[in-house]
N, CA, C and O atoms as a GROMACS GRO file, in nm:
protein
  440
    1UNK      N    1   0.081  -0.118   0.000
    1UNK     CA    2   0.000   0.000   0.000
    1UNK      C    3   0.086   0.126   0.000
    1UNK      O    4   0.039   0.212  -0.074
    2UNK      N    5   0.194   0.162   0.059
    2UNK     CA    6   0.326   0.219   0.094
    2UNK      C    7   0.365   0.286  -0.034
    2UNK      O    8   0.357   0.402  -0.074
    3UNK      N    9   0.418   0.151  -0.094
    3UNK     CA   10   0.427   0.191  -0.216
    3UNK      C   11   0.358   0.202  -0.360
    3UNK      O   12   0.414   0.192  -0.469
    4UNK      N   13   0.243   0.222  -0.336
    4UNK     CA   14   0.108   0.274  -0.444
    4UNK      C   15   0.130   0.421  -0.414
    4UNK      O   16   0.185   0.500  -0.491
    5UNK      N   17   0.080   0.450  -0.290
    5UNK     CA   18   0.092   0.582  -0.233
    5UNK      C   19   0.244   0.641  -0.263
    5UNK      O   20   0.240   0.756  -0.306
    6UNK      N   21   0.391   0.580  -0.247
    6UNK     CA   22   0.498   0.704  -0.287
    6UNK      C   23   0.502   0.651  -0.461
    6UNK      O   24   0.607   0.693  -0.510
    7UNK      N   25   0.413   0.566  -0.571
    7UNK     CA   26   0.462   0.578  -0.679
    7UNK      C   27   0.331   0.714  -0.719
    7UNK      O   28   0.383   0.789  -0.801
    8UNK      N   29   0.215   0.752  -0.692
    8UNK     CA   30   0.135   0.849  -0.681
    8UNK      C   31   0.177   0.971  -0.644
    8UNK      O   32   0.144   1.076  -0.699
    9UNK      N   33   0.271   0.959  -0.522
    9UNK     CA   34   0.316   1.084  -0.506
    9UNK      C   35   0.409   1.084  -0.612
    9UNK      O   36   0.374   1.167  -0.696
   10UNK      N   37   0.505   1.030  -0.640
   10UNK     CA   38   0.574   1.027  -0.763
   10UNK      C   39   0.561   1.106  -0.893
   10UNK      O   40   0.626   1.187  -0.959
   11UNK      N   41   0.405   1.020  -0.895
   11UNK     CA   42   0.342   1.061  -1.066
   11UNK      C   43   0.330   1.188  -1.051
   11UNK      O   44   0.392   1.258  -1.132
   12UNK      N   45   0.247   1.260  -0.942
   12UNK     CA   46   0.165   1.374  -0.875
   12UNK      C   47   0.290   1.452  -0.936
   12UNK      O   48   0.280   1.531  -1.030
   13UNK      N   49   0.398   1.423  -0.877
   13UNK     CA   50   0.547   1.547  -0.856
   13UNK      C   51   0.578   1.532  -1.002
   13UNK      O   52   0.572   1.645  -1.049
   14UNK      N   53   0.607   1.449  -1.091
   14UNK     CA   54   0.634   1.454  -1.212
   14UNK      C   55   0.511   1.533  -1.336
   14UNK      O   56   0.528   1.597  -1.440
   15UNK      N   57   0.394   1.490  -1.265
   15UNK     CA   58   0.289   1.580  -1.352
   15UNK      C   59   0.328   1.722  -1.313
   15UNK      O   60   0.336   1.808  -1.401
   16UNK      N   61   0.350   1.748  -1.197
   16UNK     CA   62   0.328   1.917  -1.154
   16UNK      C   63   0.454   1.991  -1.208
   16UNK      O   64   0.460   2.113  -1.226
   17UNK      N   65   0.582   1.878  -1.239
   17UNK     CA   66   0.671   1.948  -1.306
   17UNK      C   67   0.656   1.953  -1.415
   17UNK      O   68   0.692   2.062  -1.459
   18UNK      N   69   0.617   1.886  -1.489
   18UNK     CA   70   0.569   1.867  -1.673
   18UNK      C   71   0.462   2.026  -1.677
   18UNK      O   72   0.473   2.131  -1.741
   19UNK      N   73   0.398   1.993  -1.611
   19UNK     CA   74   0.298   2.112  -1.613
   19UNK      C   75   0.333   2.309  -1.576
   19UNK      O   76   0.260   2.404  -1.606
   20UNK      N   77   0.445   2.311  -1.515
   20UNK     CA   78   0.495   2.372  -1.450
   20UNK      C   79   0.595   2.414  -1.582
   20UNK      O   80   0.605   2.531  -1.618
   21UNK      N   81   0.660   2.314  -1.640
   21UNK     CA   82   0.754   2.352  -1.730
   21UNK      C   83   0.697   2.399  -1.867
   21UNK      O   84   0.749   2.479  -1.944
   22UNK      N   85   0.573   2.330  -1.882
   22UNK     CA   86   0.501   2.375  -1.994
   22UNK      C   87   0.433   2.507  -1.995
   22UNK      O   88   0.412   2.571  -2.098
   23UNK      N   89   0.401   2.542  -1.881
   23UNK     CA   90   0.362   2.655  -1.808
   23UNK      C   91   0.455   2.743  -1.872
   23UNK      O   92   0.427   2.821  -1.963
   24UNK      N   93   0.570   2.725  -1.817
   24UNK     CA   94   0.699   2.807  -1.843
   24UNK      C   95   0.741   2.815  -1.971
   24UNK      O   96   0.735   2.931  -2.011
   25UNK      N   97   0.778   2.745  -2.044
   25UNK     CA   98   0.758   2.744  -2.223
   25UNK      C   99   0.682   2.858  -2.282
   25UNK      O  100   0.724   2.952  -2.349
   26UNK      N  101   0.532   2.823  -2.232
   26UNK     CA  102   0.428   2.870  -2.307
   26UNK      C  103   0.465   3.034  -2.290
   26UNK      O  104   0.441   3.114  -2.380
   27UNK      N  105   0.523   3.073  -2.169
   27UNK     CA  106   0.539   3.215  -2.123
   27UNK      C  107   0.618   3.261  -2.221
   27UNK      O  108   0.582   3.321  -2.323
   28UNK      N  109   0.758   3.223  -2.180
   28UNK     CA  110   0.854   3.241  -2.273
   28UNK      C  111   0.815   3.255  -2.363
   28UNK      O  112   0.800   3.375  -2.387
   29UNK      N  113   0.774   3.168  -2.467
   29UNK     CA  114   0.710   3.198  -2.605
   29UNK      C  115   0.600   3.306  -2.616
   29UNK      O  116   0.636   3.397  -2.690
   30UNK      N  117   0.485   3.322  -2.569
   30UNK     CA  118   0.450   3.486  -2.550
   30UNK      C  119   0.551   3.575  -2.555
   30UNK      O  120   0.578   3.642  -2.655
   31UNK      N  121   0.620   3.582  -2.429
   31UNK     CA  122   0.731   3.712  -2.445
   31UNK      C  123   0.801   3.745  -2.594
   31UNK      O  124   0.806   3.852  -2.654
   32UNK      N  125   0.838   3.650  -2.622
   32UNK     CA  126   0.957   3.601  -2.717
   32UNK      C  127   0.895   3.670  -2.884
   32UNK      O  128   0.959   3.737  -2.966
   33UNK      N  129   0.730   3.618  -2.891
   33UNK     CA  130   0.635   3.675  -2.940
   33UNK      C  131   0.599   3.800  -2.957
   33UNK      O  132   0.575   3.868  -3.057
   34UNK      N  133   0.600   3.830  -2.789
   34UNK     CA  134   0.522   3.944  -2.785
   34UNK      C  135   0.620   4.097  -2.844
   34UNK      O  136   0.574   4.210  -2.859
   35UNK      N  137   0.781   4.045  -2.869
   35UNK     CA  138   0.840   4.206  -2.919
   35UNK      C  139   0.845   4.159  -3.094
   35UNK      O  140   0.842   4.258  -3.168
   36UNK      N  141   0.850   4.039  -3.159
   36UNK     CA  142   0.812   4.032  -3.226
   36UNK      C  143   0.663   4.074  -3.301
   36UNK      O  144   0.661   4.116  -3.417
   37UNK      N  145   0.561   4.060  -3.232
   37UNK     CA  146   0.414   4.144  -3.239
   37UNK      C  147   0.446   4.256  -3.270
   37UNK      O  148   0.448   4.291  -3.388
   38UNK      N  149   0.478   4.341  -3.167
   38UNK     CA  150   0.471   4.498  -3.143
   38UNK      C  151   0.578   4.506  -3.273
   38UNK      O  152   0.522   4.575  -3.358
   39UNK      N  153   0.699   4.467  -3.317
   39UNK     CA  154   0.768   4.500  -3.470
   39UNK      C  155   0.654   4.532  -3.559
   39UNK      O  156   0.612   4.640  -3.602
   40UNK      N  157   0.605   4.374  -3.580
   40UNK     CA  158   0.520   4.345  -3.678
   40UNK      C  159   0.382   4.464  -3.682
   40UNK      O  160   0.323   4.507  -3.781
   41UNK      N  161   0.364   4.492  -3.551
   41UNK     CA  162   0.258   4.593  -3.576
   41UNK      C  163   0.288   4.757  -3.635
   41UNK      O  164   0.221   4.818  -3.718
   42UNK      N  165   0.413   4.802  -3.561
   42UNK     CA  166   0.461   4.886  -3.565
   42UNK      C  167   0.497   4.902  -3.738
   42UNK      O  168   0.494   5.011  -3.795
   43UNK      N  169   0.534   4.755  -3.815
   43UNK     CA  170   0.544   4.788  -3.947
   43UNK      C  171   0.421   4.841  -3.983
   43UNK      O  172   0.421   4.952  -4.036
   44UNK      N  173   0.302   4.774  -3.961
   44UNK     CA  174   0.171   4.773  -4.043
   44UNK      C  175   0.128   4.884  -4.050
   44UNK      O  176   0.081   4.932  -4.153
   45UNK      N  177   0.142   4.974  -3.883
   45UNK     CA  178   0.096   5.082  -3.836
   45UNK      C  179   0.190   5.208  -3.981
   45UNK      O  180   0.122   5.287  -4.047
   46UNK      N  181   0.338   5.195  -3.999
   46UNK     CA  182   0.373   5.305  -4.074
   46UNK      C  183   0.365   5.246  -4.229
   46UNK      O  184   0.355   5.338  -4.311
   47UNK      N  185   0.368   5.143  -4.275
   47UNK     CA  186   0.313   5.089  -4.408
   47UNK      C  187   0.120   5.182  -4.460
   47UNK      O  188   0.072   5.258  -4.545
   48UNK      N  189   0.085   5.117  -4.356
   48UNK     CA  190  -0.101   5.204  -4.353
   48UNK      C  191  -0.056   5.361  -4.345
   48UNK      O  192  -0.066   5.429  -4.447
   49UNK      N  193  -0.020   5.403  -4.259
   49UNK     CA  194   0.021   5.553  -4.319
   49UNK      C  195   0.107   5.621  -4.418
   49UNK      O  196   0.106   5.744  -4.427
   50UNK      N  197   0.193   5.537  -4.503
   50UNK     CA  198   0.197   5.571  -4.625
   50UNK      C  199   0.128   5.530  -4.708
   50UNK      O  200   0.152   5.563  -4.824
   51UNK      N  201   0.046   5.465  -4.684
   51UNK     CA  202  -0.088   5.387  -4.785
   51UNK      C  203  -0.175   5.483  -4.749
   51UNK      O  204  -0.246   5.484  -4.850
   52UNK      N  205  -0.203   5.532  -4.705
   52UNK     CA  206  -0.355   5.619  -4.657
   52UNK      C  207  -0.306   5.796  -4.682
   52UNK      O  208  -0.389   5.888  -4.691
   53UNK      N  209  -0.159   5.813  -4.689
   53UNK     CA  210  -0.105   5.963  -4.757
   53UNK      C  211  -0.123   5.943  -4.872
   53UNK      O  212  -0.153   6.044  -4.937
   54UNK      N  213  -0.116   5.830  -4.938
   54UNK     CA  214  -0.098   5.828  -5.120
   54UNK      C  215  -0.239   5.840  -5.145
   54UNK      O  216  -0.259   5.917  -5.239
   55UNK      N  217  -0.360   5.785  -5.088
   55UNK     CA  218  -0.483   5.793  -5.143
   55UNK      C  219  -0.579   5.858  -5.064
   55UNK      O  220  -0.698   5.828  -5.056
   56UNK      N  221  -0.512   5.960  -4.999
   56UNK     CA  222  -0.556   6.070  -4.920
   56UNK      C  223  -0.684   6.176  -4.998
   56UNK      O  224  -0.800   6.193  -4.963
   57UNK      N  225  -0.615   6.229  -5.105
   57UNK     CA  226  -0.688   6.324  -5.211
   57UNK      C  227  -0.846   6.188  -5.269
   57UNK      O  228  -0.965   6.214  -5.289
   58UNK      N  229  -0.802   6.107  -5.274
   58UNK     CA  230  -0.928   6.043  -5.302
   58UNK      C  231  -1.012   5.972  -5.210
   58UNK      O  232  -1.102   5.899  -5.253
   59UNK      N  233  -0.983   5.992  -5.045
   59UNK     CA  234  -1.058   5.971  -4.987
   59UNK      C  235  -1.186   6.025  -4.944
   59UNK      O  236  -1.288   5.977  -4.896
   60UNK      N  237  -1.137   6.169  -4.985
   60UNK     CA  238  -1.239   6.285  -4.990
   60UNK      C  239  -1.385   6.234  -5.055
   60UNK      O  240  -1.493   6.242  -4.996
   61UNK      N  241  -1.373   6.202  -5.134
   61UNK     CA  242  -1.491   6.150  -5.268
   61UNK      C  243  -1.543   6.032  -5.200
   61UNK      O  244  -1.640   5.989  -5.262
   62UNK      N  245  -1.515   5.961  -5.092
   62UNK     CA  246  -1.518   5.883  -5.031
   62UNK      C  247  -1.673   5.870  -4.930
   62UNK      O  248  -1.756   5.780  -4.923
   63UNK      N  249  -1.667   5.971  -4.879
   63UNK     CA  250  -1.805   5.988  -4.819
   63UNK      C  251  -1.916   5.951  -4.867
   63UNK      O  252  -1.995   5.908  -4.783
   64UNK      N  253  -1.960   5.952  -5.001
   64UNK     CA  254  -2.101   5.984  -5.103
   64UNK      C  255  -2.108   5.787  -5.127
   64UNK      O  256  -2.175   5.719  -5.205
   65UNK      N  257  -2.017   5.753  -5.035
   65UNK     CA  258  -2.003   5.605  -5.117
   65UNK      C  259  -2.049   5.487  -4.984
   65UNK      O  260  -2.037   5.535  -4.872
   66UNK      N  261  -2.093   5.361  -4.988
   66UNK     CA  262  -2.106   5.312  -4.902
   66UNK      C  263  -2.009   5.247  -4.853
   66UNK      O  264  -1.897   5.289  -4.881
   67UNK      N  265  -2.021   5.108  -4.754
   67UNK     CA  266  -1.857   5.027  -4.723
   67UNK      C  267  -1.857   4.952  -4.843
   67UNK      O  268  -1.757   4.968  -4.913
   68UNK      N  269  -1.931   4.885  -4.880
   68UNK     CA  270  -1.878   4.791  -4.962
   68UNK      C  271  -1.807   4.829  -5.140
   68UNK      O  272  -1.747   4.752  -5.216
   69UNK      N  273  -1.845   4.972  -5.159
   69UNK     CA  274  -1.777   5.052  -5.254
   69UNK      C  275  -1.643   5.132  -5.152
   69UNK      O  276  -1.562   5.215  -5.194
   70UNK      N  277  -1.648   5.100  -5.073
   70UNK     CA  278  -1.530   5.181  -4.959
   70UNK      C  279  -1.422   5.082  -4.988
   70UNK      O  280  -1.309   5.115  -5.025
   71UNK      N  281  -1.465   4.946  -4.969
   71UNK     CA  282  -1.361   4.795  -4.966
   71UNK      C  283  -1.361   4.769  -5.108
   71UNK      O  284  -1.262   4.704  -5.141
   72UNK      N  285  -1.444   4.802  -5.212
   72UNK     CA  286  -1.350   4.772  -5.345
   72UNK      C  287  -1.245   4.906  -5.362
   72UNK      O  288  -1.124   4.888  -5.371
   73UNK      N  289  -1.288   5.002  -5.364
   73UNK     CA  290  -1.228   5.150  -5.356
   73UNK      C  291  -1.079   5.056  -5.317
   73UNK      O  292  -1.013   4.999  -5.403
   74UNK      N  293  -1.038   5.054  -5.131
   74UNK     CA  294  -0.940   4.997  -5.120
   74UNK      C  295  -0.868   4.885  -5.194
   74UNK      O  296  -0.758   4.905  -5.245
   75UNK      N  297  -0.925   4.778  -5.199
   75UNK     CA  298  -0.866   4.673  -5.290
   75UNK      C  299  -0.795   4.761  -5.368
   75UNK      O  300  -0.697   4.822  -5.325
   76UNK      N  301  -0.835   4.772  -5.480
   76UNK     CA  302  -0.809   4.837  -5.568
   76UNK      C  303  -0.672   4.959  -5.590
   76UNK      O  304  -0.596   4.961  -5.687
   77UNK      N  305  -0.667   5.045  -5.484
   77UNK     CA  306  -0.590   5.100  -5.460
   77UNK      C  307  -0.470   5.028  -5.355
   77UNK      O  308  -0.352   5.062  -5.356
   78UNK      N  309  -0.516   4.944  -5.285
   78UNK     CA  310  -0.380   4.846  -5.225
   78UNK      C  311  -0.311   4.798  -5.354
   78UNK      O  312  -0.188   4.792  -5.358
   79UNK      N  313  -0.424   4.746  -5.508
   79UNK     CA  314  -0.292   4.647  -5.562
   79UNK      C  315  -0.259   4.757  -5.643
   79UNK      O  316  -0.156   4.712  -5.694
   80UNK      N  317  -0.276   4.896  -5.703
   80UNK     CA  318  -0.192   4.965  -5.744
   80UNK      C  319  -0.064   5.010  -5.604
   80UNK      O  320   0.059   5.012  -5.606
   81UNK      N  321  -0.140   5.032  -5.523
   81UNK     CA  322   0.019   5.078  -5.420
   81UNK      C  323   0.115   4.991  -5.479
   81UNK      O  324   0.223   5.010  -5.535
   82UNK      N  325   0.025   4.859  -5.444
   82UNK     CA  326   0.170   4.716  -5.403
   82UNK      C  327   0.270   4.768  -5.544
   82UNK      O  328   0.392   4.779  -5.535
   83UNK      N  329   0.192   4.796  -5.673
   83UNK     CA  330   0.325   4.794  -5.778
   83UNK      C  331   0.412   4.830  -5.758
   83UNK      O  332   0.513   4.775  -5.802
   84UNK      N  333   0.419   4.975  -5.654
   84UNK     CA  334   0.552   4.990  -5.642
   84UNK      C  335   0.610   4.983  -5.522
   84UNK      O  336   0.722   5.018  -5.485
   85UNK      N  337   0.536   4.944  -5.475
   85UNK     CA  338   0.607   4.901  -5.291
   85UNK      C  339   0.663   4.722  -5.302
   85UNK      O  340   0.753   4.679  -5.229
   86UNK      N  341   0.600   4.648  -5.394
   86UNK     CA  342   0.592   4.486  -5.386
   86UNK      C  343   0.620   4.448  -5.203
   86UNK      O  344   0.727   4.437  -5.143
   87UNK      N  345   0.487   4.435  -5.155
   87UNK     CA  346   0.499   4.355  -5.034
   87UNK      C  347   0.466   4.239  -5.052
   87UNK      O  348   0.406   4.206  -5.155
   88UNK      N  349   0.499   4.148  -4.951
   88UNK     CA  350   0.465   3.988  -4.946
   88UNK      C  351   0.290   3.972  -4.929
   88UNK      O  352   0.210   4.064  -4.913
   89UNK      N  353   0.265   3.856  -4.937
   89UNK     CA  354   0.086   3.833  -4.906
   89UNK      C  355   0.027   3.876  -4.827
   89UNK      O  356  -0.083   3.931  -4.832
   90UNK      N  357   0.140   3.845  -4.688
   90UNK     CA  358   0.062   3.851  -4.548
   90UNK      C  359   0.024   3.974  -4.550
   90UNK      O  360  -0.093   4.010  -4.558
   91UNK      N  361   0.178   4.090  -4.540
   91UNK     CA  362   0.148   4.209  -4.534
   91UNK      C  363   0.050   4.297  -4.621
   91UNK      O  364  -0.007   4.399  -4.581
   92UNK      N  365   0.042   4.255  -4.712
   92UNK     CA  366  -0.100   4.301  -4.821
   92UNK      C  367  -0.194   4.299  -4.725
   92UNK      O  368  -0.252   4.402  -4.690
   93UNK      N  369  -0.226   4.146  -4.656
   93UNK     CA  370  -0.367   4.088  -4.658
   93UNK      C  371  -0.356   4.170  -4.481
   93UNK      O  372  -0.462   4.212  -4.433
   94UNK      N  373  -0.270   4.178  -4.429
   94UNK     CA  374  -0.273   4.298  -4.319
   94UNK      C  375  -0.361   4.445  -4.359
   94UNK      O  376  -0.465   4.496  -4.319
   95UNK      N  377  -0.256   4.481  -4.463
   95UNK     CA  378  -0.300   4.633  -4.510
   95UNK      C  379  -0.449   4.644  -4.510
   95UNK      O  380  -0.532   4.707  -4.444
   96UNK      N  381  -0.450   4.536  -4.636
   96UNK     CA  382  -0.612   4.538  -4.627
   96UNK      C  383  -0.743   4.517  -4.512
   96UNK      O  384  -0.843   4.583  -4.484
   97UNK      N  385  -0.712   4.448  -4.487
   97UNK     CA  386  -0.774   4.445  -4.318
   97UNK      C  387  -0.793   4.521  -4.235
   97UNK      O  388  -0.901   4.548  -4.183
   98UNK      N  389  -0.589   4.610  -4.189
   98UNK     CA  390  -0.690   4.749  -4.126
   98UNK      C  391  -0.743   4.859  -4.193
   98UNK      O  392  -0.804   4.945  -4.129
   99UNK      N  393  -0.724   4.872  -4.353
   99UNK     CA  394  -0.782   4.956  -4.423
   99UNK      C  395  -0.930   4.914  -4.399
   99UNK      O  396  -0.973   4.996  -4.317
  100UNK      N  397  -1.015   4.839  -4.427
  100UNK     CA  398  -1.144   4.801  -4.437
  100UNK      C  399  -1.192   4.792  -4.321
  100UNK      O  400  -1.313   4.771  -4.320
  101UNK      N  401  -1.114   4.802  -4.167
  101UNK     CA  402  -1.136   4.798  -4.074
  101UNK      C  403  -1.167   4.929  -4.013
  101UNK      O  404  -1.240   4.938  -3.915
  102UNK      N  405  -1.099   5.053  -4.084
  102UNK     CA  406  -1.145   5.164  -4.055
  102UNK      C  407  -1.273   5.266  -4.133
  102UNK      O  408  -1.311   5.382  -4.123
  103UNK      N  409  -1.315   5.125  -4.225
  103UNK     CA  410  -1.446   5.250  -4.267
  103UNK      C  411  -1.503   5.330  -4.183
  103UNK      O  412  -1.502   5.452  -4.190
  104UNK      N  413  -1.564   5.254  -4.089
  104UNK     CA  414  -1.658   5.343  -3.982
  104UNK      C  415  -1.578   5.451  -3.923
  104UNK      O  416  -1.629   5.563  -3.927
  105UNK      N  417  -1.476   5.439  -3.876
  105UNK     CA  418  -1.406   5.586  -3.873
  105UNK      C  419  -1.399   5.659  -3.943
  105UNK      O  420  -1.437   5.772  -3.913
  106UNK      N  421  -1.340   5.630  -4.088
  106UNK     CA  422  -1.339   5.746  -4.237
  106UNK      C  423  -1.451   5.779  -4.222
  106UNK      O  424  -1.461   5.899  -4.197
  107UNK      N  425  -1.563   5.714  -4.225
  107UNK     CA  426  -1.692   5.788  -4.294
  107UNK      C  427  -1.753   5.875  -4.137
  107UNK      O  428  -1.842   5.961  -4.138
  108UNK      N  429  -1.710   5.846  -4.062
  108UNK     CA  430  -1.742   5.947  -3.949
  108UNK      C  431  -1.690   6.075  -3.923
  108UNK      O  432  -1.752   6.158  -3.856
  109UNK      N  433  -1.576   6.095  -3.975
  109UNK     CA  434  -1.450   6.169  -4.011
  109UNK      C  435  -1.484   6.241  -4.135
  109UNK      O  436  -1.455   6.360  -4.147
  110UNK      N  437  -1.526   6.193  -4.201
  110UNK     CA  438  -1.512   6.274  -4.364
  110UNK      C  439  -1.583   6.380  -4.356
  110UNK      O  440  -1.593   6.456  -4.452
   0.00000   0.00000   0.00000
């Protein structure tokens, strides 16, 4: 019986370290993540503001229009940007996202 009970405590101490270490991993990797994030955002954030200076003058005209002429509008003007910027997919499919993400602001704004 003795020893049921110290191979349990055993398991118990080996789960709580497995768990404990995975614990710890998972952190690390957040952190490790998390200044990688803030880069990655920090690109998107000054990429969208030279995307949104270039099609500034035609956002104006922008108002009289609804979202879903707002999100072709963008499309449209993301894949002329890209000609001469050439970004990768992701970052496109970023751009586009928080572009179309801020209609309701533009059109509150305009």
């Amino acid at each position: 019986m003795k020893k049921q009970i110290k191979k349990e405590e055993k398991s118990n101490k080996f789960l709580s370290g497995a768990l404990i270490g995975a614990a710890l991993g998972i952190a690390a990797g957040i952190f490790a993540a998390s200044k990688t994030g803030k880069d990655m955002r920090k690109d998107i954030k000054d990429k969208m503001i030279d995307f949104y200076q270039t099609i500034a003058p035609k956002l104006k005209e922008m108002r009289k229009v609804g979202e879903k002429e707002y999100k072709i509008f963008i499309d449209k003007a993301l894949a002329d940007y890209n000609k001469d910027h050439k970004f990768n997919r992701e970052d496109l499919k970023r751009l586009a996202k928080e572009a179309h993400a801020s209609w309701k602001h533009l059109k509150k704004n305009l």
